[in-house]
C-alpha positions, -999 to 999 in steps of 0.1 A, spaced: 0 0 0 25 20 8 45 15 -27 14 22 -44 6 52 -22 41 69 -35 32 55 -70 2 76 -70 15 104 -49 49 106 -80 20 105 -107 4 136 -96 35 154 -90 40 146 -127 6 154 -138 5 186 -117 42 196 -131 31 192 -168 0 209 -168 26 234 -154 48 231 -179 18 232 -208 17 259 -230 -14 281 -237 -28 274 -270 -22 296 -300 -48 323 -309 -62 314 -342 -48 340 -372 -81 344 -378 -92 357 -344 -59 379 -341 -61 392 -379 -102 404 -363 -90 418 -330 -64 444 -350 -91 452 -378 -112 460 -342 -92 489 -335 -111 521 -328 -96 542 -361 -74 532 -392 -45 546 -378 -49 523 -346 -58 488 -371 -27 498 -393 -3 499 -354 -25 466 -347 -17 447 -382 21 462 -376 21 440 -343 10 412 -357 33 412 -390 59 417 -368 53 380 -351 80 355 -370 62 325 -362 32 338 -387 30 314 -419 39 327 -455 -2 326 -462 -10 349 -433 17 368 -437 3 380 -473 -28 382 -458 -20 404 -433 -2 429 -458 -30 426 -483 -53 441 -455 -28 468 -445 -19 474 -477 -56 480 -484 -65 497 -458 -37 521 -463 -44 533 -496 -74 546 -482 -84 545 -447 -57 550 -431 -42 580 -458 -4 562 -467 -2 554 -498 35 549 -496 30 521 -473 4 505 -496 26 504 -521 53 490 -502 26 466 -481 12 454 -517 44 448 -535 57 428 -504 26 404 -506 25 397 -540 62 390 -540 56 367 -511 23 347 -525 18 358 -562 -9 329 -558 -25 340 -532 -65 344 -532 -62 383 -527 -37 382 -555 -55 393 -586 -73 425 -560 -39 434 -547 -29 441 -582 -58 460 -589 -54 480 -557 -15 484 -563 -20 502 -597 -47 528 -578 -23 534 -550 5 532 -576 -14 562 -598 -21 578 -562 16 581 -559 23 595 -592 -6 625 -585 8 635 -554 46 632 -550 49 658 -576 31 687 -555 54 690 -526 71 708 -550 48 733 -554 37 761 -535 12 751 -510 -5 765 -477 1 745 -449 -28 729 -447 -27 718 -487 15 707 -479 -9 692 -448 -28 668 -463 -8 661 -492 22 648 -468 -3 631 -445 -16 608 -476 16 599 -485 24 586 -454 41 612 -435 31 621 -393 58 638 -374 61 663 -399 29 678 -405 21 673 -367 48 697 -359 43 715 -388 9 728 -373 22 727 -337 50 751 -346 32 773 -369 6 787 -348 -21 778 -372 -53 760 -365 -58 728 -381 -91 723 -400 -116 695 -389 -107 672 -410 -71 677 -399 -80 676 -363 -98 642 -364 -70 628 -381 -43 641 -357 -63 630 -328 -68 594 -340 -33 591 -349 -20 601 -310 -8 638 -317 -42 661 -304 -52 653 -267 -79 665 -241 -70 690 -223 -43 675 -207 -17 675 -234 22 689 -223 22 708 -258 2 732 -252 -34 743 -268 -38 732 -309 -61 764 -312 -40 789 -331 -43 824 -343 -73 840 -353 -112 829 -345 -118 803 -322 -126 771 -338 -159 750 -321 -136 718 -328 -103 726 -312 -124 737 -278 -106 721 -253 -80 698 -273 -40 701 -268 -9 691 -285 -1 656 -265 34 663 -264 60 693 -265 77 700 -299 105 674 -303 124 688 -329 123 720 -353 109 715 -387 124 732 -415 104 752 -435 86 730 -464 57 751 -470 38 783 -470 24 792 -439 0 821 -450 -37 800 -446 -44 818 -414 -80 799 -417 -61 761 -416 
């Protein structure tokens, strides 16, 4: 009795130790790919779907699929069309078979021709808020966040949503100070500050005379 007592007594210990020892069961691709396409805005899915490409242990099949859906929302949703490019051409090299494969050519050529429209007018004499949205569809953040943050200038609406769902605009507990800027108040900036303190100065890239944002 007693043999068997330690028998059984060693068996649970080894039970006990490997259930331990057990690791948790993957997540699904599936269920992680719809948790980052949860994300309250575009600019949060895109810093979701970045996460999860980032995990080596993801299979050449979700990789692709992952960059086809950032890729696709980036062309449009979440305004860098730079980084659909780059997302697109990356998934196709990767899978040129893949199901999404005939759509991510299509939507490579639009964001392609997207490119071709607006890399030429940074070199053209723009207000701030055209050099604004111009550089933000591209791709570009710091810049035309501290762009407006050091000019004085209000952002437009539009503008403001977009800098507030990509981290820059804040309550009214921001360190950088109040996003209203010269001239009439604006209903939308009531209350809202820069999140953060100007990091670094921004050469001049654009006109600053749209006094309206």
């Amino acid at each position: 009795m007693r043999v068997y007592r330690s028998f059984l007594a060693a068996l649970m210990l080894a039970v006990a130790a490997a259930c331990a020892s057990a690791p948790e069961p993957a997540i699904p691709f599936s269920d992680r790919l719809a948790a980052a396409e949860a994300a309250p805005n575009p600019y949060q899915t895109d810093a979701a779907l970045t996460a999860l490409l980032a995990d080596p242990s993801l299979k050449q099949d979700e990789r692709a699929e992952a960059l086809y859906r950032r890729g696709s929302l980036r062309r449009l949703a979440a305004d860098n069309r730079r980084g659909a490019v780059a997302d697109l051409e990356a998934m196709l090299a990767l899978a040129p078979d893949h199901p999404r494969a005939g759509q991510a050519e299509i939507e490579l050529d639009l964001a392609r021709s997207d490119l071709e429209a607006l890399e030429p007018r940074l070199g053209y004499m723009l207000t701030l808020s055209q050099w604004f949205d111009v550089s933000w569809t591209l791709g570009d953040r710091e810049a035309p966040a501290l762009r407006y943050q050091k000019s004085g200038i209000s952002p437009n609406e539009a503008q403001t949503q977009r800098l507030k769902d990509a981290g820059f605009i804040c309550g009214a507990d921001g360190a950088g100070g109040p996003v209203q800027g010269a001239g009439d108040p604006r209903d939308w900036l009531e209350g809202l500050t820069w999140c953060n303190p100007l990091s670094e100065p921004v050469e001049a890239e654009a006109e600053t005379g749209d006094v309206e944002g």
